[in-house]
C-alpha positions as CSV (number, residue, x, y, z in Angstrom):
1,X,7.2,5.3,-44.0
2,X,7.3,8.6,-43.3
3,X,10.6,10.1,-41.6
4,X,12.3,6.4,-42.3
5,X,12.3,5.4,-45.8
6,X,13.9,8.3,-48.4
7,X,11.6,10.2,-50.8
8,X,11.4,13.5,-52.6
9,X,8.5,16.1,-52.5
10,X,7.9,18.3,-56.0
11,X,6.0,20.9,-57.5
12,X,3.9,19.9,-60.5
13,X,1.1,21.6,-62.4
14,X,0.8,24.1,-65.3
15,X,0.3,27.2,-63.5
16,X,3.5,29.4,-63.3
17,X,2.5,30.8,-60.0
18,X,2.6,27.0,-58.6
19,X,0.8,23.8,-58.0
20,X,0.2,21.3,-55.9
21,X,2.9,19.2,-54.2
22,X,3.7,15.4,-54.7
23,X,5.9,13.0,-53.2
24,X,7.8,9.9,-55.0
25,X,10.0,7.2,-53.7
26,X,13.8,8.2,-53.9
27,X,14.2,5.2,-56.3
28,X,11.0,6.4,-58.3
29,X,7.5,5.4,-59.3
30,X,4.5,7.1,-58.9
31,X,4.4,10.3,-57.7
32,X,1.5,10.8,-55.2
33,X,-0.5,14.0,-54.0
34,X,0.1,15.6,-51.1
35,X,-2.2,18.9,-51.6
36,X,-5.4,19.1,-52.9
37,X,-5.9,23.1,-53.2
38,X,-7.2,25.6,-55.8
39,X,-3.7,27.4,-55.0
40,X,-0.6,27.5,-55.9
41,X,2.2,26.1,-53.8
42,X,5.9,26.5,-54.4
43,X,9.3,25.9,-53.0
44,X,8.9,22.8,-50.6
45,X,11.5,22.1,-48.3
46,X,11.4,19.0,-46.1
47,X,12.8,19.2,-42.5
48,X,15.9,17.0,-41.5
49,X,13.9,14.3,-39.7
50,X,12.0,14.2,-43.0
51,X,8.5,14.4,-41.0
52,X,7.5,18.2,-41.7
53,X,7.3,20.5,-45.1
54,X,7.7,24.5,-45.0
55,X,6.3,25.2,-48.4
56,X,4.7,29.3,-50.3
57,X,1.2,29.1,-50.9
58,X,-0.8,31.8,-52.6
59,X,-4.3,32.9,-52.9
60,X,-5.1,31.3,-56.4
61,X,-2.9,30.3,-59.4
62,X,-2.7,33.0,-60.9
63,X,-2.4,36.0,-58.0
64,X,1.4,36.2,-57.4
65,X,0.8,39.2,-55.5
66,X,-0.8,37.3,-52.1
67,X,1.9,34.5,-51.0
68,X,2.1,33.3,-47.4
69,X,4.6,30.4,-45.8
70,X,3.0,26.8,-44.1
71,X,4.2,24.0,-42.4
72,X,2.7,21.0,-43.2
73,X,3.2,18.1,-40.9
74,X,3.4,14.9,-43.2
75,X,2.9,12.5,-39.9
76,X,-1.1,13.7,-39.6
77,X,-1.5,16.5,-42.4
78,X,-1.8,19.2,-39.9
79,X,-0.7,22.4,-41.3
80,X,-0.4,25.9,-39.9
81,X,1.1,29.6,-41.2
82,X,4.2,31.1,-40.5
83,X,2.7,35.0,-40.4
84,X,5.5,37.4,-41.4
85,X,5.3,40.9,-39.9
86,X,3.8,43.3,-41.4
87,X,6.2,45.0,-43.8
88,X,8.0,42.0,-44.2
89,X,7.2,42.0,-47.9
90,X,6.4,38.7,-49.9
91,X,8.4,35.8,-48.7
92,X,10.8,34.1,-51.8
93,X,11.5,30.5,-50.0
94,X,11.6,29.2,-46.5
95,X,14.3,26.3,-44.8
96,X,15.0,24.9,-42.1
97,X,17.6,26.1,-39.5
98,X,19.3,24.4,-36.3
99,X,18.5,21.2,-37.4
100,X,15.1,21.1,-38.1
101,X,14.3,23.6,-34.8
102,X,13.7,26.6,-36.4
103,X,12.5,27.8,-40.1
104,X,13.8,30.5,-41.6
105,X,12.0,32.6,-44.5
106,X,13.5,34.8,-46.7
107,X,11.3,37.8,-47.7
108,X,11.6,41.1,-49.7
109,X,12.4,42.6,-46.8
110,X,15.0,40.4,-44.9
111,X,15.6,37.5,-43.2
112,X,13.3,35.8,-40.6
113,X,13.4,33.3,-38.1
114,X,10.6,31.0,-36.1
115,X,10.6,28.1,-33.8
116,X,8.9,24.8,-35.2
117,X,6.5,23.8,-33.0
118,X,5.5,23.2,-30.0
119,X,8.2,26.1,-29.4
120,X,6.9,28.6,-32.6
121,X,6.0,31.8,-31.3
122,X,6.4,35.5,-32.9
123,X,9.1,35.6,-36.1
124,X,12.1,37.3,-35.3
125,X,14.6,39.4,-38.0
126,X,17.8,37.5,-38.2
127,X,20.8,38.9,-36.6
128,X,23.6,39.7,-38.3
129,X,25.4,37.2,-36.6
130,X,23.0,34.9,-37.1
131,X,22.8,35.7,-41.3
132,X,25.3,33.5,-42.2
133,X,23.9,30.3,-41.1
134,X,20.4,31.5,-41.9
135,X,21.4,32.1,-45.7
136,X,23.4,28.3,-45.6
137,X,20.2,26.7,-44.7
138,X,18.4,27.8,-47.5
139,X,21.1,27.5,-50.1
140,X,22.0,24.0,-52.1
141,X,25.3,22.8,-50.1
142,X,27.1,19.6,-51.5
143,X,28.9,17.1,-49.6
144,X,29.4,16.6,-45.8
145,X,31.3,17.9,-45.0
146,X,30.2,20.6,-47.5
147,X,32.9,21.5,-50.1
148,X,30.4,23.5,-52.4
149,X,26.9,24.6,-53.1
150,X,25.3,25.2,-56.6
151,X,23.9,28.2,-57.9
152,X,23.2,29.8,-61.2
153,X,25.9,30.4,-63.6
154,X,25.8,33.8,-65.2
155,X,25.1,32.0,-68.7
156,X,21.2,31.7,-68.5
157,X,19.5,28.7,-67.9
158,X,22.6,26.3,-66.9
159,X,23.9,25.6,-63.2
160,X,27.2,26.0,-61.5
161,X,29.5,24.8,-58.7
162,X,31.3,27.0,-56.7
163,X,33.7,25.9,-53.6
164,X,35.6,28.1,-51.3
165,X,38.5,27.6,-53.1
166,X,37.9,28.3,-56.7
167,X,35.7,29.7,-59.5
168,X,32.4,28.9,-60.4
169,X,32.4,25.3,-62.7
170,X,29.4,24.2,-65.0
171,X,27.3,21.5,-63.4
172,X,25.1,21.1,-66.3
173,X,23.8,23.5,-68.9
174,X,19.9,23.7,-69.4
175,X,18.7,23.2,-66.4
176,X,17.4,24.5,-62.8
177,X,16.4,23.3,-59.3
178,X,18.6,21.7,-57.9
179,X,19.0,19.9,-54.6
180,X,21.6,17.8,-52.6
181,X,20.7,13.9,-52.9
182,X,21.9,12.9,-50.3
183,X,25.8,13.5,-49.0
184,X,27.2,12.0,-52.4
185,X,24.9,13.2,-55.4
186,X,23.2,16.6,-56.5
187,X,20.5,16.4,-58.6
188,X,18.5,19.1,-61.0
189,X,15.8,19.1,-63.7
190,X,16.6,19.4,-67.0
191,X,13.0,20.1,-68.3
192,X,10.7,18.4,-66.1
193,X,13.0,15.2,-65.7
194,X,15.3,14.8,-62.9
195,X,18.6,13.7,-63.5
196,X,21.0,12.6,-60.4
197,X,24.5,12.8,-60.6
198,X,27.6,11.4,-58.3
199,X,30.2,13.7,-56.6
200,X,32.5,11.7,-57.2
201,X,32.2,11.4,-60.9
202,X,30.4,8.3,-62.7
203,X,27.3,7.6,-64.4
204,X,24.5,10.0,-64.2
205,X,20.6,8.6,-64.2
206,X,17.3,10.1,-64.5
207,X,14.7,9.4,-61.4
208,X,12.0,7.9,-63.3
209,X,9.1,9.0,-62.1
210,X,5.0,8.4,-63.5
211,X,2.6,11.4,-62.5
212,X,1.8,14.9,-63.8
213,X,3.6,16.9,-65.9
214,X,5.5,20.5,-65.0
215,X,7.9,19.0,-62.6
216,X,10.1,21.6,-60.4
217,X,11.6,22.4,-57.4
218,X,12.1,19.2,-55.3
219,X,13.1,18.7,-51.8
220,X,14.1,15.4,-50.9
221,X,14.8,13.0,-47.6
222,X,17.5,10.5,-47.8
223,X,16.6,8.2,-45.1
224,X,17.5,6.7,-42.1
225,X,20.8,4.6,-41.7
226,X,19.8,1.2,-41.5
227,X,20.2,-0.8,-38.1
């Protein structure tokens, strides 16, 4: 069910600029569409509550030159734009901010900032007070409290871990996208095959998951607490 039970939401398709999004149990299975476009669509980010998507759409799958932001609300499929300024430039990815209250999209041209509905109204530029948070809510933050967040190591093609009090360490070579699973594992691809691994240290597993190939950039909702 959505915005109870925990699932993930991915990018798969052979097109570089994008494809079309699918959704899989957290403990895997068959992945299931959730588009159905001639577009491309990137970068999917589910919202807290797990009941909305902000997600890049383009023109086609092949212009990269033409991409615009969406919310997509997974309750009834609704979906709707997030129009940027003009002179925004091209947006790069889009979060969520304030717990789920506001997205924010970064662009070419800066950081930008707009209700979720029924409150969305004109973007705003994010303050410079308000930058820090903004940029936290689209990075990948481990832990809760968080202690770290990954990013890419300056070796090519392999993922770091950097806290506040230390260097960045490997997290695993060969691989890209990652994502917090949850409050106790961060998982990435390695290829197109996701591998989950424990904070704590311990066993590493691949999700195991039947559907198309060209797997990337997953989002994921962990659930609610049970009763």
């Amino acid at each position: 069910m959505v915005g109870r039970d925990a699932y993930a939401v991915f990018v798969a398709g052979n097109s570089p600029a994008g494809g079309d999004l699918y959704a899989v149990r957290a403990e895997g299975g068959a992945a299931l569409p959730i588009t159905f476009t001639n577009v491309g669509e990137s970068r999917p980010r589910l919202s807290p509550e797990g009941t909305s998507i902000v997600f890049l759409r383009g023109r086609s799958l092949t212009d990269s030159t033409s991409i615009a932001v969406w919310v997509m609300n997974l309750l009834n499929g609704a979906e709707r734009e997030l129009v940027l300024p003009k002179g925004a430039g091209l947006p790069l990815e889009a979060g969520w901010s304030e717990g789920g209250r506001a997205s924010v999209v970064s662009t070419a041209g800066g950081l930008y900032r707009f209700g979720a509905p029924p409150t969305a109204g004109a973007p705003r530029l994010v303050t410079a007070d308000e930058r820090a948070a903004a940029e936290s809510s689209l990075a990948v933050l481990l832990g809760r409290p968080v202690f770290a967040r990954v990013l890419p190591c300056a070796e090519p093609g392999a993922l770091c871990i950097e806290s506040d009090s230390g260097s960045p360490s490997l997290l695993a070579p060969r691989a890209h996208d990652a994502l917090a699973w949850g409050t106790d594992s961060v998982a990435y691809f390695v290829g197109d095959e996701v591998e989950i691994r424990p904070l704590g240290g311990g066993r590493s597993r691949r999700l195991d998951i039947t559907g198309p190939p060209r797997r990337r950039q997953m989002t994921a909702f962990m659930g609610l607490p049970s009763p």
